[in-house]
N, CA, C and O atoms as a MOPAC input file, in Angstrom:
PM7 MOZYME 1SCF
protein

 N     20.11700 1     6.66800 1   -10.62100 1
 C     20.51200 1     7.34800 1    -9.39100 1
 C     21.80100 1     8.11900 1    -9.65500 1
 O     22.72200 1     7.58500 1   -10.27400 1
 N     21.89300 1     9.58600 1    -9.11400 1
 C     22.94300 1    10.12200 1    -9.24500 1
 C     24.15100 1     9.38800 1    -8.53800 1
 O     24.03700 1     8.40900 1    -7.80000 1
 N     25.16600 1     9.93400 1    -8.83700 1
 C     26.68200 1     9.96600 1    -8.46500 1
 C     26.77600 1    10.27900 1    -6.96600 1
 O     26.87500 1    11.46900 1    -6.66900 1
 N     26.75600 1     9.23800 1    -5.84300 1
 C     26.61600 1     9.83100 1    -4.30600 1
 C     28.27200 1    10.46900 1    -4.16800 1
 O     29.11500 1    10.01300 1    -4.94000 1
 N     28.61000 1    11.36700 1    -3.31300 1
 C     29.12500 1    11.87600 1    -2.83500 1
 C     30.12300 1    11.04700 1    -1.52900 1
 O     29.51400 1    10.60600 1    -0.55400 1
 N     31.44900 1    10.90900 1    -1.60000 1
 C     31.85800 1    10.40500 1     0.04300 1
 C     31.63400 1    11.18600 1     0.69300 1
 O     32.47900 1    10.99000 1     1.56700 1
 N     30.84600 1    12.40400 1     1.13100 1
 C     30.77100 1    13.48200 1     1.75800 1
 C     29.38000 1    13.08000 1     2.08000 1
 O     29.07300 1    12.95200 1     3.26600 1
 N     28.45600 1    12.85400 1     1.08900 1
 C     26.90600 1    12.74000 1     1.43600 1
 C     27.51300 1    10.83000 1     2.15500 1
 O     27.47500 1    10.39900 1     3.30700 1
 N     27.74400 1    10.51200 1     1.54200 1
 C     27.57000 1     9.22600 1     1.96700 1
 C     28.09000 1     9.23400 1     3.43200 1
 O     27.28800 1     8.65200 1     4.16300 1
 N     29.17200 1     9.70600 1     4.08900 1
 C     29.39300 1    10.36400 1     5.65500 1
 C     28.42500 1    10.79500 1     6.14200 1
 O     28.09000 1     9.85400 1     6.86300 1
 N     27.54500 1    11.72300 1     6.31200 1
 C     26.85100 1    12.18300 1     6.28700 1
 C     25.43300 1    11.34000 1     6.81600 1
 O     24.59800 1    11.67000 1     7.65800 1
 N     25.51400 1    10.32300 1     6.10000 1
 C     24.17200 1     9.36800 1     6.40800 1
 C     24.62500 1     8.10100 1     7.52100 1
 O     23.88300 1     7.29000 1     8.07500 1
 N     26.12100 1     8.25300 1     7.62700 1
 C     26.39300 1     6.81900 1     8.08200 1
 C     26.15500 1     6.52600 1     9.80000 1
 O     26.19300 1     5.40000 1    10.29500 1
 N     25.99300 1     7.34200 1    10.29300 1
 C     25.69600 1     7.36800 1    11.52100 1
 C     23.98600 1     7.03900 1    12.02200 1
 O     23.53200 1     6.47100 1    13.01600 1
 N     23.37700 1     7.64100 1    10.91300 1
 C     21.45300 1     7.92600 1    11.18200 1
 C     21.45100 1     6.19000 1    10.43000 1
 O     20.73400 1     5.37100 1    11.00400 1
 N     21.98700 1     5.87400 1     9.59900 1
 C     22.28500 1     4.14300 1     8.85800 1
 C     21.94600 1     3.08400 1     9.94500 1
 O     21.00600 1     2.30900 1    10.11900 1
 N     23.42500 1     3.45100 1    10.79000 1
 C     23.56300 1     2.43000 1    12.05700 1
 C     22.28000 1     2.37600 1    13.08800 1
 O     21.49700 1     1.48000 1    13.40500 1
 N     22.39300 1     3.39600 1    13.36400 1
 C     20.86700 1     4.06900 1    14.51300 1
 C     19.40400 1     3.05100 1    14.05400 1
 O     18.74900 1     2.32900 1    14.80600 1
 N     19.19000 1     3.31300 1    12.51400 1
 C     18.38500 1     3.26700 1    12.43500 1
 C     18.14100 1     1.22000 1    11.95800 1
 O     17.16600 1     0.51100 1    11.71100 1
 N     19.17200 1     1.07200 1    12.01900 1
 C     19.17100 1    -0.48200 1    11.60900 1
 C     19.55800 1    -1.37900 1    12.80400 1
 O     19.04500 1    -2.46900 1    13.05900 1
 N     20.57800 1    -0.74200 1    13.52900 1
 C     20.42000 1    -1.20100 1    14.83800 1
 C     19.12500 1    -1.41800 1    15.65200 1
 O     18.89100 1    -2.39600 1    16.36200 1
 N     18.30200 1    -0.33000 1    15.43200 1
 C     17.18700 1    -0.68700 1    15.91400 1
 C     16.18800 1    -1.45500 1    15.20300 1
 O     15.02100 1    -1.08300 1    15.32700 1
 N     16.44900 1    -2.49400 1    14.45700 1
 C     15.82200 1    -3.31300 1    13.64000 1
 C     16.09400 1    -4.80100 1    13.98700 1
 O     15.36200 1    -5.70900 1    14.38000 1
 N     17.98000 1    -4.68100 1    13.57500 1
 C     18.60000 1    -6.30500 1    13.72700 1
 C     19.69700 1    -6.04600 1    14.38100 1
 O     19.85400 1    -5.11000 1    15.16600 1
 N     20.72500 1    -7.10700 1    13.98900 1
 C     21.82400 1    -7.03800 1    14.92400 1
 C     23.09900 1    -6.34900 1    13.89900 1
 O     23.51200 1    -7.18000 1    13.09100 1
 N     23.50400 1    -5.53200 1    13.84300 1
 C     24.11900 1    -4.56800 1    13.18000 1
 C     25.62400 1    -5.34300 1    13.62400 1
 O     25.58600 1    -5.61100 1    14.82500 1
 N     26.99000 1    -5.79100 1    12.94800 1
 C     28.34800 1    -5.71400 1    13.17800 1
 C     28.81700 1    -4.95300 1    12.48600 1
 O     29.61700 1    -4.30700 1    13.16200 1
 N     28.80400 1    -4.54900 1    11.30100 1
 C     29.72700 1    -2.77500 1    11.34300 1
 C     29.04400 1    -2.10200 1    10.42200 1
 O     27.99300 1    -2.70000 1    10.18700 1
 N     29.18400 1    -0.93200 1     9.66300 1
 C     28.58000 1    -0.23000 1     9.11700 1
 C     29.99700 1     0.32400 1     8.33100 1
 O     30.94200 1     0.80400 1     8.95700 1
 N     29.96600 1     0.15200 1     6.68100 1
 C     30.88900 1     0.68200 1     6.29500 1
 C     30.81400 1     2.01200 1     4.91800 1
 O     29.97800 1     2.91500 1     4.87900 1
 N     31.55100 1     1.85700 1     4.24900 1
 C     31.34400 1     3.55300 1     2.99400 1
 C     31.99200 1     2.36900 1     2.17300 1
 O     33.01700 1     1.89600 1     2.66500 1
 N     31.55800 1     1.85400 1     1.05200 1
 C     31.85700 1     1.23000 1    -0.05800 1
 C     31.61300 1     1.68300 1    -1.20700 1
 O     30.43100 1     1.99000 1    -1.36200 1
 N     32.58200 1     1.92000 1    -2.47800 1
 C     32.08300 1     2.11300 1    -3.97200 1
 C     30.86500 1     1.15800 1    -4.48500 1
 O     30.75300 1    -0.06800 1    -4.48500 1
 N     29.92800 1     2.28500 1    -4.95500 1
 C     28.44400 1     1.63800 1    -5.63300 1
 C     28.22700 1     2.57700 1    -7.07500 1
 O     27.90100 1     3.74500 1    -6.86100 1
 N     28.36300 1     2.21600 1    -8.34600 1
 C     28.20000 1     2.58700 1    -9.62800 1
 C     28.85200 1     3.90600 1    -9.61500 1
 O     28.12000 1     4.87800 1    -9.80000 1
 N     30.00700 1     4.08200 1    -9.44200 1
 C     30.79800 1     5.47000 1    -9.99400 1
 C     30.64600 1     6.62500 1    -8.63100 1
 O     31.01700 1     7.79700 1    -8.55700 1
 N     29.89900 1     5.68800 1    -7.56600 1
 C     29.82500 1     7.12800 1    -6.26100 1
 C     30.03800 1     6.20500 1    -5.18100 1
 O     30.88100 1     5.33800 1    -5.41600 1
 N     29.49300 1     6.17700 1    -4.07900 1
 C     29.78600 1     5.87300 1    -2.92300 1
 C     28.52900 1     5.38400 1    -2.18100 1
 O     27.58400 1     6.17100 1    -2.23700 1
 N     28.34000 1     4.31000 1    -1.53600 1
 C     27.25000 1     3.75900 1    -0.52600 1
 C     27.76800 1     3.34600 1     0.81000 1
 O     28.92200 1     3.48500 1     1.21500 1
 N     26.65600 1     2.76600 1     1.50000 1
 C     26.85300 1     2.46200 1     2.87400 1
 C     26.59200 1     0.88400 1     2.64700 1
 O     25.89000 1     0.29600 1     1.82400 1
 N     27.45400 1     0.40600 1     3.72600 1
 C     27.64000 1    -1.75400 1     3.39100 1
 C     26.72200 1    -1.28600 1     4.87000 1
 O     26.91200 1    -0.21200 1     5.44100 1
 N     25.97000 1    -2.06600 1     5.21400 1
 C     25.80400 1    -2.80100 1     6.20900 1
 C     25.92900 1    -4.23100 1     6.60000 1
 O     25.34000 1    -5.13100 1     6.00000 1
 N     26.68900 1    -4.41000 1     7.59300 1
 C     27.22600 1    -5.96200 1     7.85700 1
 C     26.37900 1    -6.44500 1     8.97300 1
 O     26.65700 1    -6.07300 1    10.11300 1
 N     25.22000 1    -7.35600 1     8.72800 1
 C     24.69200 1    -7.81300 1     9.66500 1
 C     25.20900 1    -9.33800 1    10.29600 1
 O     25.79000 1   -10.31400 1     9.82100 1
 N     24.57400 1    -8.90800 1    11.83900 1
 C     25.35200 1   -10.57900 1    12.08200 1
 C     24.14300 1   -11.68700 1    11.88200 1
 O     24.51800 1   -12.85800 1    11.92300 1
 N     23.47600 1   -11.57500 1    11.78200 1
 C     22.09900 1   -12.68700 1    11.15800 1
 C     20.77700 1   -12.27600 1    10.21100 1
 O     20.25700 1   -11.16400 1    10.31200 1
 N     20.45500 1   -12.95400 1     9.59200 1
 C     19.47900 1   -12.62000 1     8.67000 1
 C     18.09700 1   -11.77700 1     9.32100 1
 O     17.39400 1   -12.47200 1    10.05500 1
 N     17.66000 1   -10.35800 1     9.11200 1
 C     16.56600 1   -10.10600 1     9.75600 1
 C     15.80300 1   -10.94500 1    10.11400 1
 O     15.98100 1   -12.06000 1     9.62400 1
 N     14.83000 1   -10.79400 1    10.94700 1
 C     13.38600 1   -11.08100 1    10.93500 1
 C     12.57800 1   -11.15200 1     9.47000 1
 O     12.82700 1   -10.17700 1     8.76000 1
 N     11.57400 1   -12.21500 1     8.83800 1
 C     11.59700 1   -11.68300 1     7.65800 1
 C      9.77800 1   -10.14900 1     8.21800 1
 O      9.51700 1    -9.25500 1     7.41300 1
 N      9.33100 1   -10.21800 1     8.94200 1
 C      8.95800 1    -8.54300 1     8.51400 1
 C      9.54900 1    -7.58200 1     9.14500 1
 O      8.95100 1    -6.86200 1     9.94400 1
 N     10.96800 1    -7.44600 1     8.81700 1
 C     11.37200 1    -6.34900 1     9.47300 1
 C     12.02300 1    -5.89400 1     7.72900 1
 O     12.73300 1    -6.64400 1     7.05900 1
 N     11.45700 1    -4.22500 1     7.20800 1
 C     11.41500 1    -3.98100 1     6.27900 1
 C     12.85600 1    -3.20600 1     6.29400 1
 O     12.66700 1    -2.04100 1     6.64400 1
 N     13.72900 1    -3.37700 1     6.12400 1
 C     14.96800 1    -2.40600 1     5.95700 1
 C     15.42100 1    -1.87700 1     4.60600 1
 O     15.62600 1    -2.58600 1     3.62100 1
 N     15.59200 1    -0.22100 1     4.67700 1
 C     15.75400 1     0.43200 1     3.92000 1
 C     16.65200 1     0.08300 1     2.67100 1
 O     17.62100 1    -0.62500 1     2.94500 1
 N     16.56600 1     0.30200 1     1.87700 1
 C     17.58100 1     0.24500 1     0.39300 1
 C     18.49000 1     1.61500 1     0.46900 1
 O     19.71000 1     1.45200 1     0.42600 1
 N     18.11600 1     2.59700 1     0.54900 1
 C     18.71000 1     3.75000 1     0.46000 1
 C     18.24700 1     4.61500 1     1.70400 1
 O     17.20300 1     4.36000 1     2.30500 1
 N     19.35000 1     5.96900 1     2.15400 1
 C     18.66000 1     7.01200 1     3.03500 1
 C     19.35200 1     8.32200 1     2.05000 1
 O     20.40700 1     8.43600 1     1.42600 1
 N     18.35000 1     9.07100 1     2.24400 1
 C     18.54300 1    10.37000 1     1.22700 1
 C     19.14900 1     9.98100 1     0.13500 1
 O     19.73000 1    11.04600 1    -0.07500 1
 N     19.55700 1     9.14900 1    -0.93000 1
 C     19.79600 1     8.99200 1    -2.14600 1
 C     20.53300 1     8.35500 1    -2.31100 1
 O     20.88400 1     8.02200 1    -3.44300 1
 N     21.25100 1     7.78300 1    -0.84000 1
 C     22.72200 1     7.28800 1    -0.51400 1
 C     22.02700 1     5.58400 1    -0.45800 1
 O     21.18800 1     5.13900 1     0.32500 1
 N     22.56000 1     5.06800 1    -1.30900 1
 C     22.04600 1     3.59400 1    -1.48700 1
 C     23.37000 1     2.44000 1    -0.72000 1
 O     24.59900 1     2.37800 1    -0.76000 1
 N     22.20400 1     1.62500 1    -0.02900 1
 C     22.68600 1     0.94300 1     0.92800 1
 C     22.34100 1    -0.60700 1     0.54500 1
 O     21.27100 1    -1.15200 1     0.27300 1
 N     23.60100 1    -1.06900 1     0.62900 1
 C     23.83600 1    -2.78900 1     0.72500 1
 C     23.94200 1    -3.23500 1     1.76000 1
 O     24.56000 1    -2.67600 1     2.66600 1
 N     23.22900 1    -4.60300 1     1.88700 1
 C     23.08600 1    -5.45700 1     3.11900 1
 C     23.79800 1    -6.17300 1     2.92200 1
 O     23.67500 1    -6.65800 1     1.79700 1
 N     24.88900 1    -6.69700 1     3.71100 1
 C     25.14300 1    -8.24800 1     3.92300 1
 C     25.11500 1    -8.73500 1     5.28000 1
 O     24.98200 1    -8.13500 1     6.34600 1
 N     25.29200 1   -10.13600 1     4.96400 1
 C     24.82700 1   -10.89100 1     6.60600 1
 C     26.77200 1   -11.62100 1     6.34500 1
 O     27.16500 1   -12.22900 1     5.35000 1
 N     27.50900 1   -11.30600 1     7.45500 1
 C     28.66200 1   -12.00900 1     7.42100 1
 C     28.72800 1   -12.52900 1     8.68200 1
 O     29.80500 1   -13.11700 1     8.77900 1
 N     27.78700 1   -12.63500 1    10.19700 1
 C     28.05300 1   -13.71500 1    10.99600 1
 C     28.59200 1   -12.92800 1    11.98800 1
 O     28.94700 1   -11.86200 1    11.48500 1
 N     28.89100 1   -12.98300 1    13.57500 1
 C     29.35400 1   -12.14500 1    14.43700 1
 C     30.56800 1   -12.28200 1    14.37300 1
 O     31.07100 1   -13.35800 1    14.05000 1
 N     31.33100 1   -11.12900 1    14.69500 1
 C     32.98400 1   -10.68300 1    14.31200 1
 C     33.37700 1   -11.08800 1    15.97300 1
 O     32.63500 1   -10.88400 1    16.93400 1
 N     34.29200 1   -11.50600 1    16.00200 1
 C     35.51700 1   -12.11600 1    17.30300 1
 C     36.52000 1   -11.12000 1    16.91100 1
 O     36.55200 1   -10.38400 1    15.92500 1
 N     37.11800 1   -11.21800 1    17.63700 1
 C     38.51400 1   -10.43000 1    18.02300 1
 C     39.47500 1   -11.67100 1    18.38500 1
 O     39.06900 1   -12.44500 1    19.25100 1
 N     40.38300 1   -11.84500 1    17.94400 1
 C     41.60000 1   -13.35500 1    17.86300 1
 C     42.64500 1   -12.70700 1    18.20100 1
 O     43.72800 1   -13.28400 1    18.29000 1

């Protein structure tokens, strides 16, 4: 996979959320370094459904899942 762009990777992070929100329970959506370019973290607050198929990448911009639990404010 090429070298993503922080520009492409902006770019996707909004259609990211949209589109995973409407899947599971989404707590943030971030732009993290992935092999020499740039990806999208998604921070879920619980483990999908297991058939709910969520994307690896959108347009070339490769995306990591994690599950870290619902965020409080203290």
């Amino acid at each position: 996979m090429a070298d993503v762009t922080l520009e492409q990777a902006r770019a996707v992070k909004d259609r990211a959320r949209i589109l995973f929100a409407a899947r599971t329970q989404v707590v943030g959506v971030g732009i993290q370094r992935v092999d020499g370019g740039f990806g999208l973290k998604i921070n879920l607050q619980s483990p999908p459904p297991p058939d709910v198929d969520l994307p690896r990448s959108i347009d070339g911009v490769p995306i990591r899942v994690e599950v870290v639990g619902a965020i409080r404010k203290e």
